[in-house]
PDB file of N, CA, C and O in Angstrom:
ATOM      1  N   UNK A   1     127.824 172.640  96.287  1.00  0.00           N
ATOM      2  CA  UNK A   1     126.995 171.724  97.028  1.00  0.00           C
ATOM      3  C   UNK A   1     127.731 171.350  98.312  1.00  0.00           C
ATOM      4  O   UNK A   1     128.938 171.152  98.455  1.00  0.00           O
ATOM      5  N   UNK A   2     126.580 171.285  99.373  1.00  0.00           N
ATOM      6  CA  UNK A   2     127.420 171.080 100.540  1.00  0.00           C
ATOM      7  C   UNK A   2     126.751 169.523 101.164  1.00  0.00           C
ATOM      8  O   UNK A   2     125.566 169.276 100.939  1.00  0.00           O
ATOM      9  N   UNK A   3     127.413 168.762 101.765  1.00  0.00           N
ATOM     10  CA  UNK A   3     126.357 167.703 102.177  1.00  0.00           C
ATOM     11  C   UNK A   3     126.744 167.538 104.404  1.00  0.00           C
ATOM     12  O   UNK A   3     127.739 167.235 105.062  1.00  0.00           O
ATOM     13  N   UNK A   4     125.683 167.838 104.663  1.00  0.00           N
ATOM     14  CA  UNK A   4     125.718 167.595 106.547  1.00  0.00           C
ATOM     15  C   UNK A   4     125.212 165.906 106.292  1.00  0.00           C
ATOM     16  O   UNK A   4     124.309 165.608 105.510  1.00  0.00           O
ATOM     17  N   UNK A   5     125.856 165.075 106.974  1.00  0.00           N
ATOM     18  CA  UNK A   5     125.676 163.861 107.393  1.00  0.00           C
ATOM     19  C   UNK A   5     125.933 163.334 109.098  1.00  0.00           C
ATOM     20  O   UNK A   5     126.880 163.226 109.877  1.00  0.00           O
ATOM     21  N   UNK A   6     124.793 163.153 109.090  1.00  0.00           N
ATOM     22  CA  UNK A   6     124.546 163.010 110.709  1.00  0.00           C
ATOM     23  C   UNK A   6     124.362 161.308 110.970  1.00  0.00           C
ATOM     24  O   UNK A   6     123.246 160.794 110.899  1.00  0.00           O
ATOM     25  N   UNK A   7     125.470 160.590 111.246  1.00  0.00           N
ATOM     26  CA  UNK A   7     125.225 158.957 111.404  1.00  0.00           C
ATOM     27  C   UNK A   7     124.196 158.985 112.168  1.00  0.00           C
ATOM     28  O   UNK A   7     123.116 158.683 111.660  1.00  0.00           O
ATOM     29  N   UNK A   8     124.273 159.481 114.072  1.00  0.00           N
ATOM     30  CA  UNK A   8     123.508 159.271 114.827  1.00  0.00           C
ATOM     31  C   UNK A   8     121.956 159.728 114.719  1.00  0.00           C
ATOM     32  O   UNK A   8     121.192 159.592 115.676  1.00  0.00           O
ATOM     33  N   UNK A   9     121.656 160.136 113.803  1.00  0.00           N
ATOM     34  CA  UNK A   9     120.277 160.874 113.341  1.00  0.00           C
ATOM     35  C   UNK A   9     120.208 159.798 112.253  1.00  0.00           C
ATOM     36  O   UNK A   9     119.164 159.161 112.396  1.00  0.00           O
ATOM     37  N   UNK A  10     120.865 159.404 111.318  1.00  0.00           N
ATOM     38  CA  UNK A  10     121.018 158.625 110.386  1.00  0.00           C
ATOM     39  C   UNK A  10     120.283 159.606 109.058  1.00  0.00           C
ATOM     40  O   UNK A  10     119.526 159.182 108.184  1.00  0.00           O
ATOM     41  N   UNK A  11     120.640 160.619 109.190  1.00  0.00           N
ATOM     42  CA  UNK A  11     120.239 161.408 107.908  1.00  0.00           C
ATOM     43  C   UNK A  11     121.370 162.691 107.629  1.00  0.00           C
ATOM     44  O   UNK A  11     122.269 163.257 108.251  1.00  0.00           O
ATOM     45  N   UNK A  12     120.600 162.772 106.038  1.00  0.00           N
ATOM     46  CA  UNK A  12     121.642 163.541 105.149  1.00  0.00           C
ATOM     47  C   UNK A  12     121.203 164.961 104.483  1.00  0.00           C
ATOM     48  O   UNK A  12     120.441 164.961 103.516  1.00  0.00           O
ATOM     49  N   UNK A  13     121.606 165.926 104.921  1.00  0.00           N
ATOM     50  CA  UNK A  13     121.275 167.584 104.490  1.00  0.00           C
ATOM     51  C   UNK A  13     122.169 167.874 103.450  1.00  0.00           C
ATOM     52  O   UNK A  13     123.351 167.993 103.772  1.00  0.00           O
ATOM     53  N   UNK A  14     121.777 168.052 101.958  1.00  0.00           N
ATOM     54  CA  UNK A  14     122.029 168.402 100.945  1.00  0.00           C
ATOM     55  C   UNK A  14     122.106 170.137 100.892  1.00  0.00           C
ATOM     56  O   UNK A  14     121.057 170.755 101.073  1.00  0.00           O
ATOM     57  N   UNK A  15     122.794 170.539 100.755  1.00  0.00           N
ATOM     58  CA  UNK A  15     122.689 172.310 100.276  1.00  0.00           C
ATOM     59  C   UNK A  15     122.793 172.534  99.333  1.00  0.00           C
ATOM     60  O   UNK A  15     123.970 172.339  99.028  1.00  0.00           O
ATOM     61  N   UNK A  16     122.045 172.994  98.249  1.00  0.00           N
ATOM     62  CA  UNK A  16     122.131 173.359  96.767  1.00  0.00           C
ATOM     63  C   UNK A  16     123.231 174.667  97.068  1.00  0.00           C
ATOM     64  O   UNK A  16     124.343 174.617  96.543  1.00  0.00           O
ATOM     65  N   UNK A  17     122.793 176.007  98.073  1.00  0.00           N
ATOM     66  CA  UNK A  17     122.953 177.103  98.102  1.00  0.00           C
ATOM     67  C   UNK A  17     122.296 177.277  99.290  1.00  0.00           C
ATOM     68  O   UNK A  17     121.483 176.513  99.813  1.00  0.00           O
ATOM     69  N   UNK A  18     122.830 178.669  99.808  1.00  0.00           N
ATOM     70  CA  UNK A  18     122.313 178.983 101.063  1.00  0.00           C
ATOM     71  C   UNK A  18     121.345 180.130 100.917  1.00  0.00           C
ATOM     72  O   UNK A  18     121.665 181.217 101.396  1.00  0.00           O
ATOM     73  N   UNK A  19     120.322 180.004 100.369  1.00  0.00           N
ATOM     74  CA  UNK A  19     119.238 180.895 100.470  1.00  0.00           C
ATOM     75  C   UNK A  19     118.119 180.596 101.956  1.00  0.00           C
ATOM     76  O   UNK A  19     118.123 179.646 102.739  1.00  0.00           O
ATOM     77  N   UNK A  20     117.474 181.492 101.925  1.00  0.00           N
ATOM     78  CA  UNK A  20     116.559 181.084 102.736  1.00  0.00           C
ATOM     79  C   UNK A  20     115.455 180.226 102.744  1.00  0.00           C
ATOM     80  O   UNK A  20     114.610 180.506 101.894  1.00  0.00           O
ATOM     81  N   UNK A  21     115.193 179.161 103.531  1.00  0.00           N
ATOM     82  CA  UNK A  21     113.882 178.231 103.124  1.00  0.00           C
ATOM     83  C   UNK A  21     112.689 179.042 102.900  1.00  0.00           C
ATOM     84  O   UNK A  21     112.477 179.907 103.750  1.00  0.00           O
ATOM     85  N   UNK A  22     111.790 178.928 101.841  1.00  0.00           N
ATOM     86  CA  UNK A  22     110.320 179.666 101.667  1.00  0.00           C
ATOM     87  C   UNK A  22     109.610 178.357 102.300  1.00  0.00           C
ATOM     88  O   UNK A  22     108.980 178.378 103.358  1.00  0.00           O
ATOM     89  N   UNK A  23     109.818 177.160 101.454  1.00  0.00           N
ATOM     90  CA  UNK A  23     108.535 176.211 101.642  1.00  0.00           C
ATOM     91  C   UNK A  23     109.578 174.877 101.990  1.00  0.00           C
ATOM     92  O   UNK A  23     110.702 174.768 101.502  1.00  0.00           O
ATOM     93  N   UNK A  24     109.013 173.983 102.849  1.00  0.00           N
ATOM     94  CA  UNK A  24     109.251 172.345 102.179  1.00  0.00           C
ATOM     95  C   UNK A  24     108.491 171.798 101.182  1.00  0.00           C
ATOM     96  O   UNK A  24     107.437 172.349 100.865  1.00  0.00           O
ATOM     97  N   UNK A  25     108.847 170.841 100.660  1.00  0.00           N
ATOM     98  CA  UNK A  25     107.682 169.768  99.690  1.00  0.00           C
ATOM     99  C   UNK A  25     108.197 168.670 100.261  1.00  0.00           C
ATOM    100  O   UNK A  25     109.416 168.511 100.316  1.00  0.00           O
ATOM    101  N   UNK A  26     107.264 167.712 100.793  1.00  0.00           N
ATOM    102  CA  UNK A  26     107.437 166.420 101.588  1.00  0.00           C
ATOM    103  C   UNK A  26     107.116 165.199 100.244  1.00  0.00           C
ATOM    104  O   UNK A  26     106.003 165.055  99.737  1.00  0.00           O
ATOM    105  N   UNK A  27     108.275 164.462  99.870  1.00  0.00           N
ATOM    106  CA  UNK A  27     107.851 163.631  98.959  1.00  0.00           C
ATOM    107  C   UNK A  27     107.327 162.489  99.123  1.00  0.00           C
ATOM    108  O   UNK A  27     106.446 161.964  98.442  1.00  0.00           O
ATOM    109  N   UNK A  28     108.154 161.868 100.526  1.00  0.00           N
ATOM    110  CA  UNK A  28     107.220 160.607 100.954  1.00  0.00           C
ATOM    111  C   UNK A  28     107.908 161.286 102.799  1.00  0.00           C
ATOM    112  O   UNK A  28     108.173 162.453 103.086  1.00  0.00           O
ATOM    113  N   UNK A  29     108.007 160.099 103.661  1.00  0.00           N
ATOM    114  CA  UNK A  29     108.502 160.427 105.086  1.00  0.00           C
ATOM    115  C   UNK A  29     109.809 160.081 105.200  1.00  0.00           C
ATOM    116  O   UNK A  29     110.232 159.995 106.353  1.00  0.00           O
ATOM    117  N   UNK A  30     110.648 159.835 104.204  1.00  0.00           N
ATOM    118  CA  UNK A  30     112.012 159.640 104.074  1.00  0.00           C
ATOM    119  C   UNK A  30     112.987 160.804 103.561  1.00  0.00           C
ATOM    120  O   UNK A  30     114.153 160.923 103.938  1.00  0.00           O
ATOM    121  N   UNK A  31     111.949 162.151 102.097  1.00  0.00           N
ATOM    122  CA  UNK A  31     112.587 162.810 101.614  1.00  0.00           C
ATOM    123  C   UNK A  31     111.859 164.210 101.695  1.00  0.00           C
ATOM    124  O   UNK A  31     110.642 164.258 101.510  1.00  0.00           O
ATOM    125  N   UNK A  32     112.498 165.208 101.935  1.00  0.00           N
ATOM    126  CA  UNK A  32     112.084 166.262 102.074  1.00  0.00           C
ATOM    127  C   UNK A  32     112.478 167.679 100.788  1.00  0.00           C
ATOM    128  O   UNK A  32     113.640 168.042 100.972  1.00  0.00           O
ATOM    129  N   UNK A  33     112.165 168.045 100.254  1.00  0.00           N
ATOM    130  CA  UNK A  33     113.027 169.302  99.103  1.00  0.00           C
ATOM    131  C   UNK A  33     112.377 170.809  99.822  1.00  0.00           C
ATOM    132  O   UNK A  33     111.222 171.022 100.192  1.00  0.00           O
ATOM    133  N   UNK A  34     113.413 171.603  99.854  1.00  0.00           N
ATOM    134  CA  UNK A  34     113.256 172.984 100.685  1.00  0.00           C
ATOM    135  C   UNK A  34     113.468 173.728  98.996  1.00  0.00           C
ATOM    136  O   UNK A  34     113.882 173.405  97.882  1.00  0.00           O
ATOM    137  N   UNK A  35     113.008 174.643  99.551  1.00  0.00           N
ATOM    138  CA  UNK A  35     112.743 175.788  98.379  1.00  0.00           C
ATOM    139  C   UNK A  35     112.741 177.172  98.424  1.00  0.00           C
ATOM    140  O   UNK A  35     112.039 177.684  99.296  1.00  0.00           O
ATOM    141  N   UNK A  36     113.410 177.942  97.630  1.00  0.00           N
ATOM    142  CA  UNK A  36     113.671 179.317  98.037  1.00  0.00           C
ATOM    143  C   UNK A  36     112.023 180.526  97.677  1.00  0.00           C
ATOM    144  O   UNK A  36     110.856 180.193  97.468  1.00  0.00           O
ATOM    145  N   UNK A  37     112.489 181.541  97.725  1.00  0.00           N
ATOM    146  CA  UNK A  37     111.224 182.189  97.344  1.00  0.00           C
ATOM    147  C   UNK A  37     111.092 182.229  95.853  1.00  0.00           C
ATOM    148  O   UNK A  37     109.960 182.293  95.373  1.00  0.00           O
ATOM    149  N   UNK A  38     111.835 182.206  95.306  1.00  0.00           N
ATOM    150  CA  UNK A  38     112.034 182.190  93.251  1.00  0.00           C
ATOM    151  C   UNK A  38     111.467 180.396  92.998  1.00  0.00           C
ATOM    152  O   UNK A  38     111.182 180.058  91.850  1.00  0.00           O
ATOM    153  N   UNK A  39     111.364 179.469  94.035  1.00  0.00           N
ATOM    154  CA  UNK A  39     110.461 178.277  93.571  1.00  0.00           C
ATOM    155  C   UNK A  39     112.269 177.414  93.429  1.00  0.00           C
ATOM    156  O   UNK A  39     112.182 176.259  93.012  1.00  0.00           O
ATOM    157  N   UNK A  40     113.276 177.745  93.637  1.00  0.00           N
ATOM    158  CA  UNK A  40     114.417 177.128  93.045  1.00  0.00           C
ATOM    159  C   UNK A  40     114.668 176.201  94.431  1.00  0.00           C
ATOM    160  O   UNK A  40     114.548 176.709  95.546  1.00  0.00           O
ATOM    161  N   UNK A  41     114.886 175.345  94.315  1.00  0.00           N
ATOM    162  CA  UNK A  41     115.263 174.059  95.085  1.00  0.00           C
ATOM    163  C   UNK A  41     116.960 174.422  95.771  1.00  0.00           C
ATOM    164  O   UNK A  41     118.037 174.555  95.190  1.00  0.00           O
ATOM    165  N   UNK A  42     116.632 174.488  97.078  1.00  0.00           N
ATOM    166  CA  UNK A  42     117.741 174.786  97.925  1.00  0.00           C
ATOM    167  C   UNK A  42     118.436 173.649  98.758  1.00  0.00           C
ATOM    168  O   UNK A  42     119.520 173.914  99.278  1.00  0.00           O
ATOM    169  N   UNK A  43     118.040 172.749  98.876  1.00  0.00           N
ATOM    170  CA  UNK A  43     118.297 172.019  99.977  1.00  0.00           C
ATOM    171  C   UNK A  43     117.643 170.520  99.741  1.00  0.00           C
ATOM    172  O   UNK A  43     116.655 170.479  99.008  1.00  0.00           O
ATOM    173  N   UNK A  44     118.131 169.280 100.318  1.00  0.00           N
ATOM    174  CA  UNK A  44     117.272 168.286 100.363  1.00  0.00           C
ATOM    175  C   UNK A  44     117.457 167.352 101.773  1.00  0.00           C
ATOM    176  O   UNK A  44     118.616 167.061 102.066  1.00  0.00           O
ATOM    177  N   UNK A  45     116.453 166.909 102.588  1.00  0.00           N
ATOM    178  CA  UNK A  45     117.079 166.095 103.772  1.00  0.00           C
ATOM    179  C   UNK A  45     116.754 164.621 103.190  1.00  0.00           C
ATOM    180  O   UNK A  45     116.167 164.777 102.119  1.00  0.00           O
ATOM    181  N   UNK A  46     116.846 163.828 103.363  1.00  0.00           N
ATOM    182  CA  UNK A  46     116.616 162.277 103.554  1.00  0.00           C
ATOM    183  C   UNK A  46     117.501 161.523 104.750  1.00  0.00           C
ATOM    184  O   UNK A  46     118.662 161.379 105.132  1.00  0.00           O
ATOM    185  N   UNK A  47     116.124 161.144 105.072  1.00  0.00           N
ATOM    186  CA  UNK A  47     116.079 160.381 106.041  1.00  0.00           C
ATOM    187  C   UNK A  47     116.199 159.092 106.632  1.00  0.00           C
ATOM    188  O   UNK A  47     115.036 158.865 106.300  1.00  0.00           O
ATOM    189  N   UNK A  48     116.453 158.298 107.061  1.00  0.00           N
ATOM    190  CA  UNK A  48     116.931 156.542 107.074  1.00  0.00           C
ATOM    191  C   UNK A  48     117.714 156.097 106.083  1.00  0.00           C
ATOM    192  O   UNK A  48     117.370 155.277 105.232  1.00  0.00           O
ATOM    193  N   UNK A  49     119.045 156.758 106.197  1.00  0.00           N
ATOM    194  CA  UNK A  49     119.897 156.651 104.939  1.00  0.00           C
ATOM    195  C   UNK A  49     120.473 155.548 104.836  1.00  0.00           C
ATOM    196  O   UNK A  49     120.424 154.996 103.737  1.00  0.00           O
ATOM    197  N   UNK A  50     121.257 154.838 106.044  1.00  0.00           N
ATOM    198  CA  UNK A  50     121.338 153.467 106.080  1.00  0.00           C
ATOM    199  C   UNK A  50     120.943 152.424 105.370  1.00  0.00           C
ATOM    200  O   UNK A  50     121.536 151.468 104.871  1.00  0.00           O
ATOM    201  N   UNK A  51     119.367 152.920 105.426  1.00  0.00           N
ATOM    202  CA  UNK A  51     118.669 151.916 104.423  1.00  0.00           C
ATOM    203  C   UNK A  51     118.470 152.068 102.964  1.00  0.00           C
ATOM    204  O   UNK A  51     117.574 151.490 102.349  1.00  0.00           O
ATOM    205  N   UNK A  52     119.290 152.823 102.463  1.00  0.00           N
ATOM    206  CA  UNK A  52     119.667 153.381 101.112  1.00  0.00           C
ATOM    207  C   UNK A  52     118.792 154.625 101.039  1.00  0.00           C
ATOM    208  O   UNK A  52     118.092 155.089 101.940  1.00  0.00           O
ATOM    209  N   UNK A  53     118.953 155.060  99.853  1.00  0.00           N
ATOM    210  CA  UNK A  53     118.057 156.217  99.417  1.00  0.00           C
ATOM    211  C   UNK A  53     117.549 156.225  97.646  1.00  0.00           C
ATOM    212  O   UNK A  53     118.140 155.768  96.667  1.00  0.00           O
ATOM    213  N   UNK A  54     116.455 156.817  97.735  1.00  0.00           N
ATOM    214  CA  UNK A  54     115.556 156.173  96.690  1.00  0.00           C
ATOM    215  C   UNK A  54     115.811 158.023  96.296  1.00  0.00           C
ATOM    216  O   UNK A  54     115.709 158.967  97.078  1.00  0.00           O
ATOM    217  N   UNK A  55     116.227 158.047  94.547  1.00  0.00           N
ATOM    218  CA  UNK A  55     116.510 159.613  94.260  1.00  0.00           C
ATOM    219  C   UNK A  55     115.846 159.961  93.463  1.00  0.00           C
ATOM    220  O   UNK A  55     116.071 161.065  92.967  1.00  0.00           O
ATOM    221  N   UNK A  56     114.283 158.833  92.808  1.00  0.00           N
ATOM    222  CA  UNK A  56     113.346 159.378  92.081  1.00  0.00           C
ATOM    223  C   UNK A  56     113.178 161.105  92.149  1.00  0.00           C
ATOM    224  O   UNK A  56     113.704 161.577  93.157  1.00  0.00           O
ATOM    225  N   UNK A  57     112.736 161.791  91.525  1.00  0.00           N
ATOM    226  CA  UNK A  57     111.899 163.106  92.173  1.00  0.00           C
ATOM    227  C   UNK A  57     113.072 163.781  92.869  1.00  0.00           C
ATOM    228  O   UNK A  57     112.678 164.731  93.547  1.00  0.00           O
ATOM    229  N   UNK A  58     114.493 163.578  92.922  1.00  0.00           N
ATOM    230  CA  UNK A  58     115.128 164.671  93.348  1.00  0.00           C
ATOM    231  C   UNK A  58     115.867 165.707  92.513  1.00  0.00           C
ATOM    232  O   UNK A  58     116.006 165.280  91.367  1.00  0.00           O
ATOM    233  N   UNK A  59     116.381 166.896  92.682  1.00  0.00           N
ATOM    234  CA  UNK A  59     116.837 167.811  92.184  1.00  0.00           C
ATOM    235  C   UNK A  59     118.077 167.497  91.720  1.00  0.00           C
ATOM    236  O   UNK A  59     118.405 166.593  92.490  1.00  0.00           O
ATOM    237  N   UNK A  60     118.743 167.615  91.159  1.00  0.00           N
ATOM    238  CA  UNK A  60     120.298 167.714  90.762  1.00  0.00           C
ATOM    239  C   UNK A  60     120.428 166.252  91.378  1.00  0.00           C
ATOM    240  O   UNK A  60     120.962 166.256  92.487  1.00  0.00           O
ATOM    241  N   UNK A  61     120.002 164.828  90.828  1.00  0.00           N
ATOM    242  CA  UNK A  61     120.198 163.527  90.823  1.00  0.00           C
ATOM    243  C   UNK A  61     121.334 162.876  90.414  1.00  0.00           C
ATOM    244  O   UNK A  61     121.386 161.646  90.381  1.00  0.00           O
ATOM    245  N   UNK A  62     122.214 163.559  90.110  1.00  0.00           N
ATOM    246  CA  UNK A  62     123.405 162.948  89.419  1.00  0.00           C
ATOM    247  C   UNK A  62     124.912 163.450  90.577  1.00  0.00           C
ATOM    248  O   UNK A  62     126.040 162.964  90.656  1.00  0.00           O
ATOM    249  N   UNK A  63     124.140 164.808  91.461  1.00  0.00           N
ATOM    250  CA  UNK A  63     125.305 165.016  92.446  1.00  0.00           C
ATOM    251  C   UNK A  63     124.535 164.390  93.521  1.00  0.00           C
ATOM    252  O   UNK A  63     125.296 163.887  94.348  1.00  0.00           O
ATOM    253  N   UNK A  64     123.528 164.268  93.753  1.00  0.00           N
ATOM    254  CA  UNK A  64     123.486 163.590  95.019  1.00  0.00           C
ATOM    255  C   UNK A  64     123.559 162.070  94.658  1.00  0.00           C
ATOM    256  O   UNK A  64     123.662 161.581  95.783  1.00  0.00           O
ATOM    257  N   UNK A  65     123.568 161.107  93.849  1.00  0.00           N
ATOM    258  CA  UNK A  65     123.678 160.203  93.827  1.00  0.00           C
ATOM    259  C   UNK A  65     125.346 159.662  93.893  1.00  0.00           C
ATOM    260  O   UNK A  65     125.734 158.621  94.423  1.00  0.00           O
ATOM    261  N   UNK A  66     126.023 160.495  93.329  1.00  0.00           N
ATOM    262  CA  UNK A  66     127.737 160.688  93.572  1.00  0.00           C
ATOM    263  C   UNK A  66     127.831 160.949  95.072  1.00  0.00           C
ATOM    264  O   UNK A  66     128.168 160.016  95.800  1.00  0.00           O
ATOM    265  N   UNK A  67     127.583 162.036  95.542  1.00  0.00           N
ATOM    266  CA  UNK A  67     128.043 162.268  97.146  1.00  0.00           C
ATOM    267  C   UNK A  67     127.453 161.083  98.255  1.00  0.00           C
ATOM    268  O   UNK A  67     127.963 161.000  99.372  1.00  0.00           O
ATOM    269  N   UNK A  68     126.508 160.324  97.900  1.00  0.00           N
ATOM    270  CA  UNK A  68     126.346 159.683  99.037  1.00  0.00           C
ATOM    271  C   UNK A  68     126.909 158.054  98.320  1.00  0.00           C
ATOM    272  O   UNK A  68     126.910 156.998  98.954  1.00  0.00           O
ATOM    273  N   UNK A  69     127.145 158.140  97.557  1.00  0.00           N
ATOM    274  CA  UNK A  69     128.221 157.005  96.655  1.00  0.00           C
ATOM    275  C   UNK A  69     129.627 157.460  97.535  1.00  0.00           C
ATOM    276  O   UNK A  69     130.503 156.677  97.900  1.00  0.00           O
ATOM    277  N   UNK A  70     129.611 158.296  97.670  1.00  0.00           N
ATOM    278  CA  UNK A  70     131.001 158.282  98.246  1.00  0.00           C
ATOM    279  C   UNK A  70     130.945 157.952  99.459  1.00  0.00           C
ATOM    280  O   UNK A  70     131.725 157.247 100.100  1.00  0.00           O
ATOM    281  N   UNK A  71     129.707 158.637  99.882  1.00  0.00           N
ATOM    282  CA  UNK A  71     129.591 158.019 101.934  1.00  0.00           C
ATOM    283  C   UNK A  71     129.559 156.423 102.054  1.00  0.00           C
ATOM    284  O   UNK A  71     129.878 155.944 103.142  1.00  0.00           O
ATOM    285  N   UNK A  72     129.282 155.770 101.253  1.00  0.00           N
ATOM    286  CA  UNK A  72     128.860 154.364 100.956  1.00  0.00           C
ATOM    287  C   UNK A  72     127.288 153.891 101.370  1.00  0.00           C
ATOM    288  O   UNK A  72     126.920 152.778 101.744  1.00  0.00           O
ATOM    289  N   UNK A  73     126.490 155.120 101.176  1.00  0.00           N
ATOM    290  CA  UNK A  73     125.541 155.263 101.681  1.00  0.00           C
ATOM    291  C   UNK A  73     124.457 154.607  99.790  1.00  0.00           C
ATOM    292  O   UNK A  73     124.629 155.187  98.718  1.00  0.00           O
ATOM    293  N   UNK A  74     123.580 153.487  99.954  1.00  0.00           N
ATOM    294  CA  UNK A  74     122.767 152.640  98.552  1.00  0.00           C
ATOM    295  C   UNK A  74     121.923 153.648  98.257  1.00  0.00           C
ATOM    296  O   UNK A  74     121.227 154.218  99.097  1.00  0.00           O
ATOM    297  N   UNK A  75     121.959 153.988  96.681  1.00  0.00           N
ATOM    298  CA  UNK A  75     121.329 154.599  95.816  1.00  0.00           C
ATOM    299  C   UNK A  75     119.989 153.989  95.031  1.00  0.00           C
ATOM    300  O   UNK A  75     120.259 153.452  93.957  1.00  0.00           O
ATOM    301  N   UNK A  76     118.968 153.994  95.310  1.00  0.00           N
ATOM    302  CA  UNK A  76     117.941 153.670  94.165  1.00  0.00           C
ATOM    303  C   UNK A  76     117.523 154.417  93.447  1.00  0.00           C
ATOM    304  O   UNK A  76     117.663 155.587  93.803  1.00  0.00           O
ATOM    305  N   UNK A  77     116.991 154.236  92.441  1.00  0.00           N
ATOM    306  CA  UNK A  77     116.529 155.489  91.287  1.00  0.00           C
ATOM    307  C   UNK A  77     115.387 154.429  90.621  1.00  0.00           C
ATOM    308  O   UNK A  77     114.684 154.792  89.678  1.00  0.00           O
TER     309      UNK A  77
END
């Protein structure tokens, strides 16, 4: 897992793996999940991280809730 964190954008790019994006799935306007062509979840952005991040509905919830625990970036679930 790789994580891009952009303060001045105030958002966070999750990399499961580096496949190629097939699709997004837009969960609300804060979270985004990218997806390979096999349907397997590659990637995740969220957006207005500052203002915590809500990890209902995300993929592998237990590493992204650790990695942005470490940025000191608030977790909801």
């Amino acid at each position: 897992m790789k994580i891009e964190f952009d303060r001045k954008a105030d958002a966070i790019y999750v990399y499961f793996n580096n496949q190629p994006v097939v699709y997004t799935k837009k969960l609300d306007d804060m979270r985004y999940i990218d997806y390979a062509e096999d349907n397997s979840p590659i990637g995740v952005e969220l957006l207005c991280v500052s203002d915590g991040v809500n990890i209902d509905d995300l993929p592998n919830k237990a590493e992204i809730e650790r990695a942005l625990g470490d940025r000191g970036i608030k977790v909801f679930a």
